[in-house]
DSSP file (Angstrom, degrees, kcal/mol; ACC not computed):
  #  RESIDUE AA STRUCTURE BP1 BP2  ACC     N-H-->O    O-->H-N    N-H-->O    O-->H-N    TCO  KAPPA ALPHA  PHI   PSI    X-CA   Y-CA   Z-CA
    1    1 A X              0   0    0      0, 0.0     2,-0.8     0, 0.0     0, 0.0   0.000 360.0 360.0 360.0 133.2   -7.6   58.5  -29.6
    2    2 A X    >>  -     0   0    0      1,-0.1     4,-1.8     2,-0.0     3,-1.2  -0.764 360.0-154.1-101.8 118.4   -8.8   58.2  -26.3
    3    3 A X  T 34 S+     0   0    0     -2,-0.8    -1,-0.1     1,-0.2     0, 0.0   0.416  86.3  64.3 -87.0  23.9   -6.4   57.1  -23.9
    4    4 A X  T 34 S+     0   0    0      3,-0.0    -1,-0.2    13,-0.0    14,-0.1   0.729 113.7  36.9 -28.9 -59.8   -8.8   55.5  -21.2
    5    5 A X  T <4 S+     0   0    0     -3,-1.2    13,-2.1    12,-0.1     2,-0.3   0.902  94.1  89.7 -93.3 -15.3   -9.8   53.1  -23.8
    6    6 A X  E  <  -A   17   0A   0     -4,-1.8     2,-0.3    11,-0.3    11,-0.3  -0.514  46.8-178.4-106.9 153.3   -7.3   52.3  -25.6
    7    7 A X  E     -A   16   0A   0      9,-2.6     9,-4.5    -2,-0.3     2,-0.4  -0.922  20.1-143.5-126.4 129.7   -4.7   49.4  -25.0
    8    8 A X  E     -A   15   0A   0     -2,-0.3     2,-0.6     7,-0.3     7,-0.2  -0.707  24.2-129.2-102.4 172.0   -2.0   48.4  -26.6
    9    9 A X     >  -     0   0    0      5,-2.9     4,-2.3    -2,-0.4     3,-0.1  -0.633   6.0-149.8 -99.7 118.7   -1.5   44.8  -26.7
   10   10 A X  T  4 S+     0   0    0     -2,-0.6    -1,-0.1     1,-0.2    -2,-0.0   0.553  91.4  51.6-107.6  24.0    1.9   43.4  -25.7
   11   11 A X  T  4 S+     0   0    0      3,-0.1    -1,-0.2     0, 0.0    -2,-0.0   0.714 131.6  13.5 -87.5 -32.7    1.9   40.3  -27.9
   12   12 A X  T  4 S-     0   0    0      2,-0.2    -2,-0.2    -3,-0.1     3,-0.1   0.628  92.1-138.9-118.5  -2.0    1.1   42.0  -31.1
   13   13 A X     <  +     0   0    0     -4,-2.3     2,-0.2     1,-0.4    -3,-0.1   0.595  56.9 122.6  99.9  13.4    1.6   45.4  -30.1
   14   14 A X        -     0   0    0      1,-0.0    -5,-2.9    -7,-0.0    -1,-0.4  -0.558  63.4-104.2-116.1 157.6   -1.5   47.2  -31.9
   15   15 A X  E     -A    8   0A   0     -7,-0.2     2,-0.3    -2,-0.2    -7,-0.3  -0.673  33.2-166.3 -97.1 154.6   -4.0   49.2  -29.8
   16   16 A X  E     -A    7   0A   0     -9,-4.5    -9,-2.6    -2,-0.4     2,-0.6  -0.856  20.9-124.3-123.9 163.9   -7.1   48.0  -29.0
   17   17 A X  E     -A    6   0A   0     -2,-0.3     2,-1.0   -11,-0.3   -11,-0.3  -0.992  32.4-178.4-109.9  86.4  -10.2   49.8  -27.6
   18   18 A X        -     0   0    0    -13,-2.1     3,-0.0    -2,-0.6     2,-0.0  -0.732   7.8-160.9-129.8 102.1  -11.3   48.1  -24.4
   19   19 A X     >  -     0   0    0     -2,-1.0     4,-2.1     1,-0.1     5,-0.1  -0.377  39.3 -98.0 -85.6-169.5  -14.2   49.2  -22.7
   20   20 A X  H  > S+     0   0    0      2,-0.2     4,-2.6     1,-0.2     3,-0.2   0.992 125.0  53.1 -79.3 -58.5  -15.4   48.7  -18.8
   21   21 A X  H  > S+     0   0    0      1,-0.3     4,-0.6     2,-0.2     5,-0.2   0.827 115.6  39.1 -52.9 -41.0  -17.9   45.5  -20.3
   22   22 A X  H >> S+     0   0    0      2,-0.2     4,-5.3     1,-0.2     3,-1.1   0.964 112.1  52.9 -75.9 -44.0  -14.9   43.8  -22.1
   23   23 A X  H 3X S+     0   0    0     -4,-2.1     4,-1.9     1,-0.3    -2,-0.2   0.994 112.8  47.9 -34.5 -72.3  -12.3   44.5  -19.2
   24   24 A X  H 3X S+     0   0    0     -4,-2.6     4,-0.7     2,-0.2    -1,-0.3   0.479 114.4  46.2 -61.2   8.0  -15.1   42.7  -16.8
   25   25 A X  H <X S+     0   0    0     -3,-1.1     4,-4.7    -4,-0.6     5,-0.3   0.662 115.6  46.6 -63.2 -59.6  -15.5   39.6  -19.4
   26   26 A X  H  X S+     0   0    0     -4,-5.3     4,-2.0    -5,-0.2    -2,-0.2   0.767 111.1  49.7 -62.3 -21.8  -11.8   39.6  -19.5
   27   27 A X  H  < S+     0   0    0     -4,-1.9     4,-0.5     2,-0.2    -1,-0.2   0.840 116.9  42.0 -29.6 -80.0  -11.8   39.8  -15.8
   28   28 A X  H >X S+     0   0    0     -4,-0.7     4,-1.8     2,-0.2     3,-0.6   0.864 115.1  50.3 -48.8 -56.9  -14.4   36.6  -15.5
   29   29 A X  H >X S+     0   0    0     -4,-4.7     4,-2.1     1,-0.3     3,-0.6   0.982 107.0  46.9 -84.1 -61.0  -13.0   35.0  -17.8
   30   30 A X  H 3X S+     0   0    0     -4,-2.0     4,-0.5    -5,-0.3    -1,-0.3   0.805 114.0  57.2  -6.6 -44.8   -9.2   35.2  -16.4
   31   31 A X  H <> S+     0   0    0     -3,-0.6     4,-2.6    -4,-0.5     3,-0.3   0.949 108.4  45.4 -80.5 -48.5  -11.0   34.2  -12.9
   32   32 A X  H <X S+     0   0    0     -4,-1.8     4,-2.5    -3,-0.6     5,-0.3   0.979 111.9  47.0 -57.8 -69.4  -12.4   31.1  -14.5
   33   33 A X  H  X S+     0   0    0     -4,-2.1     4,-1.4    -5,-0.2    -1,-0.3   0.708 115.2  49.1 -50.5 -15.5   -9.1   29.8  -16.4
   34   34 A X  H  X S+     0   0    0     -4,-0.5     4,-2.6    -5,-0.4     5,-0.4   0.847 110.4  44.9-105.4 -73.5   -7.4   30.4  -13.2
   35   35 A X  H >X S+     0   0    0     -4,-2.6     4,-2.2     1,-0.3     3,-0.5   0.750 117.2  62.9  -6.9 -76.4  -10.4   28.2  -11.0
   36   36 A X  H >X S+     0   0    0     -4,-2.5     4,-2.6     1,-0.3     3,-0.7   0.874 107.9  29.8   4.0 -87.0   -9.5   26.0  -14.3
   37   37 A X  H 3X S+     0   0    0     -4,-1.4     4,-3.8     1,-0.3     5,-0.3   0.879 117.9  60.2 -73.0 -24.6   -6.0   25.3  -13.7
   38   38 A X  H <X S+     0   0    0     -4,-2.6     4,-1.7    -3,-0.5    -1,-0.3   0.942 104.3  48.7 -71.8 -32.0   -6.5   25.4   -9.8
   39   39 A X  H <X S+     0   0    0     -4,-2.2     4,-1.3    -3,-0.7    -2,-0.2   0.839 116.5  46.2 -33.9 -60.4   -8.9   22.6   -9.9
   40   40 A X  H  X S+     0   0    0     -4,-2.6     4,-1.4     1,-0.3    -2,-0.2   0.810 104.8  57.2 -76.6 -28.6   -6.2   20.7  -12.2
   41   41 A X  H  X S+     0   0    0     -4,-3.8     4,-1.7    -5,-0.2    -1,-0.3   0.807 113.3  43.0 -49.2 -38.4   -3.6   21.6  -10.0
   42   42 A X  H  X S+     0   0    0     -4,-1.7     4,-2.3    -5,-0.3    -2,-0.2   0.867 108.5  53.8 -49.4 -50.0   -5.8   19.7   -7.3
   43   43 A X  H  X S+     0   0    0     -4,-1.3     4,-2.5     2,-0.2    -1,-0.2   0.791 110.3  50.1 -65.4 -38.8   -6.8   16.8   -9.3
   44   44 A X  H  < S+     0   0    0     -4,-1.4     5,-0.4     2,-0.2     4,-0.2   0.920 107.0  56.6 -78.0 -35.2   -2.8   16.1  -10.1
   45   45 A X  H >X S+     0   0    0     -4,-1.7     4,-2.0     1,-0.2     3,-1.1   0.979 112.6  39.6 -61.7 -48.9   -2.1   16.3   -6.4
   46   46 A X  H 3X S+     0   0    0     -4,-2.3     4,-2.5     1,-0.3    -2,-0.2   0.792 103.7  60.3 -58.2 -26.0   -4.5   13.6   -5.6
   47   47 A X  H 3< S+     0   0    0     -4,-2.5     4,-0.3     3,-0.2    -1,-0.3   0.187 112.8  44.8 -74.6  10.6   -3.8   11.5   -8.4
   48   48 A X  H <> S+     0   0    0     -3,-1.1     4,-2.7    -4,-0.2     5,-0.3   0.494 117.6  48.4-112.1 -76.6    0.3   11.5   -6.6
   49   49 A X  H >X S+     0   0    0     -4,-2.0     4,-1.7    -5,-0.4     3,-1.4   0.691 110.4  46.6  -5.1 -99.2   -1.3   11.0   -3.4
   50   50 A X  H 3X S+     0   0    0     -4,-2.5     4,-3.2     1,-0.3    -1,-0.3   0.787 118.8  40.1 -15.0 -78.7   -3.3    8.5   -4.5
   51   51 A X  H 3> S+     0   0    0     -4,-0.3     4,-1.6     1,-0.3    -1,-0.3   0.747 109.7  54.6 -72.2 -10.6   -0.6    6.8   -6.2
   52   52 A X  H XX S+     0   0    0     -4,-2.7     4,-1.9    -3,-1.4     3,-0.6   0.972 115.6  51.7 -74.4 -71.4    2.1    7.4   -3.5
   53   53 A X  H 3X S+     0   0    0     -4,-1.7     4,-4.0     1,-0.3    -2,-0.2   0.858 110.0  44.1 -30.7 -67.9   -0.9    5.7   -1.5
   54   54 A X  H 3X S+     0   0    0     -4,-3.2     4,-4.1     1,-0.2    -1,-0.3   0.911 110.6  50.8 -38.5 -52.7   -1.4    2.9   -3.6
   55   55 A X  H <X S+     0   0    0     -4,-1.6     4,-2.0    -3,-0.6    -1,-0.2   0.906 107.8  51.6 -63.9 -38.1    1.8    2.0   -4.1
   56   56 A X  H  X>S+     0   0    0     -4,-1.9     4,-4.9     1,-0.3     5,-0.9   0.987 119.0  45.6 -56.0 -62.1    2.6    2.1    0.1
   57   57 A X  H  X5S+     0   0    0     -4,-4.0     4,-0.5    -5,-0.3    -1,-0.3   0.878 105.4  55.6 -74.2 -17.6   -0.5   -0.3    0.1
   58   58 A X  H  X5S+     0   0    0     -4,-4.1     4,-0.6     1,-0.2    -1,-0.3   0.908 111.6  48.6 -78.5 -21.4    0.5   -2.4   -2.6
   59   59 A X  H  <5S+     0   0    0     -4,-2.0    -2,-0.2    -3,-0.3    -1,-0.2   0.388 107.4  45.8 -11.4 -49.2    3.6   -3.0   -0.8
   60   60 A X  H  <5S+     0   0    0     -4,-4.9     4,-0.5     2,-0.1    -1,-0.2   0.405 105.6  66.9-106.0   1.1    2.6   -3.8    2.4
   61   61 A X  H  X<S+     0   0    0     -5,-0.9     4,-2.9    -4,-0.5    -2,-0.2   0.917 106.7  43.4 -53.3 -44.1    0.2   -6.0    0.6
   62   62 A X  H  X S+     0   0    0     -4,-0.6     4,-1.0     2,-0.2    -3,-0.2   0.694 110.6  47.9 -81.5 -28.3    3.2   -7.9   -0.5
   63   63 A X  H >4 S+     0   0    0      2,-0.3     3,-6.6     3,-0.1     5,-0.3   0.890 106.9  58.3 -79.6 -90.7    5.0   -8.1    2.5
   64   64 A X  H 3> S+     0   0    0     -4,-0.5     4,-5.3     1,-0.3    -2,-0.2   0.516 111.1  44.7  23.6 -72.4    1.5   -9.2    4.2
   65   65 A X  H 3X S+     0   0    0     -4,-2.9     4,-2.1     2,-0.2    -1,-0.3   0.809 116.3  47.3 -68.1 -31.6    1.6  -12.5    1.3
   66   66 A X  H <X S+     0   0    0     -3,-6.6     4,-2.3    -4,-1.0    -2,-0.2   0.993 114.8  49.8 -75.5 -68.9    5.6  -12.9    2.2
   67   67 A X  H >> S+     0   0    0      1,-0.2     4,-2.4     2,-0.2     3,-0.8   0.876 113.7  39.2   0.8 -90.2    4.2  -12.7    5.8
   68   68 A X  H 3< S+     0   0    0     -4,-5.3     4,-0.5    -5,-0.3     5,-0.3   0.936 115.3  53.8 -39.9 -54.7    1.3  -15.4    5.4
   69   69 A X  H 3X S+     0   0    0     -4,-2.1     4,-0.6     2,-0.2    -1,-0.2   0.769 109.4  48.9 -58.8 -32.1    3.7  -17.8    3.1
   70   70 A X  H <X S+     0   0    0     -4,-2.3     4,-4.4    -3,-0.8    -1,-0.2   0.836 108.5  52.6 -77.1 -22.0    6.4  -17.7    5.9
   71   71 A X  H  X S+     0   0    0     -4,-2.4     4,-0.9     1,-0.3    -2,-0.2   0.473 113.9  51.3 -80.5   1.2    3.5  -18.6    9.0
   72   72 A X  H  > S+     0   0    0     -4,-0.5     4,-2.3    -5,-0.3    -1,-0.3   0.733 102.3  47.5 -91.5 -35.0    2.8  -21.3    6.7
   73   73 A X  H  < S+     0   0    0     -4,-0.6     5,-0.5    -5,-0.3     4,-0.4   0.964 116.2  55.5 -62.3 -71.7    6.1  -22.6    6.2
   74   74 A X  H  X S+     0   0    0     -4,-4.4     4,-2.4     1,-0.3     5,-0.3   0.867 115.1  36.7 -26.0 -69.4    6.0  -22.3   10.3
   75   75 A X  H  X S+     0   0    0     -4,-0.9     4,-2.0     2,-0.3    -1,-0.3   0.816 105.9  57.3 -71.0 -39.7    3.2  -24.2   10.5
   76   76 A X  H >X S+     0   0    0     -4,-2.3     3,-5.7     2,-0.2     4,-0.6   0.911 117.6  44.2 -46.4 -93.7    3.6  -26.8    8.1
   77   77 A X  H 3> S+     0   0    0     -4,-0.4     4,-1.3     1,-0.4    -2,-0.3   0.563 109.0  53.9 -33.4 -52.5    7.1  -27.4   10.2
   78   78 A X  H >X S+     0   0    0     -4,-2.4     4,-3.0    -5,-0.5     3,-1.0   0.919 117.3  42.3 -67.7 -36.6    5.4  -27.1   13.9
   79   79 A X  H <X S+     0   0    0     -3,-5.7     4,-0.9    -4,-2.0    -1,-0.2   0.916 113.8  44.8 -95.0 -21.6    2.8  -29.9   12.5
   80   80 A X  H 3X S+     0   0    0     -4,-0.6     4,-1.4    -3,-0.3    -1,-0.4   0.638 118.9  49.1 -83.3  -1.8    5.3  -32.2   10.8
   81   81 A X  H <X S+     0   0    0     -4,-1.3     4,-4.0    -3,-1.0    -2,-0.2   0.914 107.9  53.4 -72.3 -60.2    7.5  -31.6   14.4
   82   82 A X  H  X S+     0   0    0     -4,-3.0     4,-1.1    -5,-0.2    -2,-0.2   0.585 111.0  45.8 -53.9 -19.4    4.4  -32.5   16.4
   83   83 A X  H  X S+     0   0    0     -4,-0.9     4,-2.5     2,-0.2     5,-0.4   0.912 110.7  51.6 -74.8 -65.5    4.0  -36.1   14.4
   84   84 A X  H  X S+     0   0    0     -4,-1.4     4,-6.1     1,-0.3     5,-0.4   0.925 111.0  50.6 -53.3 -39.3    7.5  -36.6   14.8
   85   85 A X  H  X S+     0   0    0     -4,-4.0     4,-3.1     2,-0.2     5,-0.3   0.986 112.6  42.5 -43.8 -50.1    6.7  -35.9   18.8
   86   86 A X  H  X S+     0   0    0     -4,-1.1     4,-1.7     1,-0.3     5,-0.4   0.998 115.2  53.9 -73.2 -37.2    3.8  -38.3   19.2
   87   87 A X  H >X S+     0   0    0     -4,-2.5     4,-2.0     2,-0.2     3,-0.6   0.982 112.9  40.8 -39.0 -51.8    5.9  -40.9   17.0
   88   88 A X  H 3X S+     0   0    0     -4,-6.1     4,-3.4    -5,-0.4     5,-0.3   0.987 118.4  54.4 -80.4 -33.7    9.0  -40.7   19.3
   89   89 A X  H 3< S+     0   0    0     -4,-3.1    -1,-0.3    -5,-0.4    -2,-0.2   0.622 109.9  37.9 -73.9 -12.1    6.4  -40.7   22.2
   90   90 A X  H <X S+     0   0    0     -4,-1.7     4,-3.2    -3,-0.6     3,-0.3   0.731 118.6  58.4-102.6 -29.2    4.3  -43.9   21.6
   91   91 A X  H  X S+     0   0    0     -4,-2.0     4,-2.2    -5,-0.4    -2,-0.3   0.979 111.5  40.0 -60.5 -56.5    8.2  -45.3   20.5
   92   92 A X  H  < S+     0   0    0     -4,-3.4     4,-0.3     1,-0.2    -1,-0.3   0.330 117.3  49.9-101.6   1.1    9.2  -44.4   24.0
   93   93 A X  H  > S+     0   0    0     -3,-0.3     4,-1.2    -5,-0.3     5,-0.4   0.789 115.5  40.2 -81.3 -58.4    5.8  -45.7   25.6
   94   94 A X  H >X S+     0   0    0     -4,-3.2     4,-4.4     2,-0.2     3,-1.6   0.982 118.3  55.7 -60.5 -59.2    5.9  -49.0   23.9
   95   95 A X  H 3X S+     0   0    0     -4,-2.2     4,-2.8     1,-0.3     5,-0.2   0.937 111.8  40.2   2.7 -90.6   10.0  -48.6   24.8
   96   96 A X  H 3> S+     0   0    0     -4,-0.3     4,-1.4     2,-0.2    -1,-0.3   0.744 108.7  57.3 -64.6 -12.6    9.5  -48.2   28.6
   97   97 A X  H <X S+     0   0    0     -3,-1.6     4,-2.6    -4,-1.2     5,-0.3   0.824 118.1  37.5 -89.8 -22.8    6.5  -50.9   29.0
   98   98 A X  H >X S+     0   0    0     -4,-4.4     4,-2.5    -5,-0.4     3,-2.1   0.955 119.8  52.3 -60.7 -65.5    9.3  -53.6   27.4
   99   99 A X  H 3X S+     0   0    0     -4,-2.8     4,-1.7     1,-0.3    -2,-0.2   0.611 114.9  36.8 -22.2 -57.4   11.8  -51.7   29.4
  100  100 A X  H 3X S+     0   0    0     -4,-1.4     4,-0.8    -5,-0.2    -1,-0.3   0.740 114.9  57.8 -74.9 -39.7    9.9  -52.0   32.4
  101  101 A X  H <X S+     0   0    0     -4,-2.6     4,-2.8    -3,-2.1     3,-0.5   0.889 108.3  45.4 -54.8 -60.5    8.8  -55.5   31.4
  102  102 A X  H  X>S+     0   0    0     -4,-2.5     4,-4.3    -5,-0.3     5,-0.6   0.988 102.8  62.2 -51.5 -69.8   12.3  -56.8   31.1
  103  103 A X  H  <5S+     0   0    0     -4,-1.7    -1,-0.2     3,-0.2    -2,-0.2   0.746 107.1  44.4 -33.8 -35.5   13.5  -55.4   34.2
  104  104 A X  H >X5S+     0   0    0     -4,-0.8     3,-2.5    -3,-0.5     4,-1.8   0.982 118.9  45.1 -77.4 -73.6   10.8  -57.5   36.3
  105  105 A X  H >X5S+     0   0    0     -4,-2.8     3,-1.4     1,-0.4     4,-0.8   0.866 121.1  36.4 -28.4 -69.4   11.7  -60.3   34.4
  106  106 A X  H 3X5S+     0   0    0     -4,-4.3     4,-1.6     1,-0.3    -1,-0.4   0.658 109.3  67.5 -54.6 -24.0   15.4  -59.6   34.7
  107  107 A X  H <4<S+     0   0    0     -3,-2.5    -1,-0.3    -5,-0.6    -3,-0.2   0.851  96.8  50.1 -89.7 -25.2   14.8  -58.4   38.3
  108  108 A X  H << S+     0   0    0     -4,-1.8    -1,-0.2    -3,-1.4    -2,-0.2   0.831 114.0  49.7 -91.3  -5.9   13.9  -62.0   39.7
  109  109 A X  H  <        0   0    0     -4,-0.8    -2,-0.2    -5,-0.3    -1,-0.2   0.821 360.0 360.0 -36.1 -52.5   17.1  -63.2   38.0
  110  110 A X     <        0   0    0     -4,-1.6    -1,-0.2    -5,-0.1    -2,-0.1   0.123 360.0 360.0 -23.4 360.0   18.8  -60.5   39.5
């Protein structure tokens, strides 16, 4: 037995023979699985991101429509205020020219 090459294996516990070629396979190939899983570790971080993102923007998305629906409400009310305005204001035109009318009348009585 030479002990250079040989390895014993510490899942099944048998020796194995490992030369320099197999070490560097095993080497490369280690390097790879580990690229592998760093890669996926990457991919999982964006996809949280990402959805941490999403979610923020679907959110203020929402707000946004609450937003819009209340400046409508607003507005709707400023325009049915502004009718009432010009209403009480042609009332109180028509008003004051009787108003005014009367008084003359009433004023050579007076």
């Amino acid at each position: 037995m030479n002990g250079k090459d040989d390895f014993i294996c510490p899942k099944c516990g048998e020796k194995v023979n490992i030369n320099k070629e197999k070490l560097d396979e095993i080497i490369i190939n280690m390097n790879n699985i580990k690229e592998t899983i760093n890669g996926v570790i990457i991919m999982i971080d964006n996809m949280i991101k990402n959805s941490i993102i999403n979610t923020i923007i679907n959110t203020i998305n929402i707000q946004l429509k609450n937003v819009n629906i209340l400046l409508n409400n607003v507005n709707e009310d400023i325009n049915k205020n502004n009718e009432k305005i010009k209403n009480l204001m042609k009332e109180d035109i028509t008003f004051s020219n009787y108003a005014q009318r009367e008084n003359v009348i009433r004023g050579t009585i007076y």
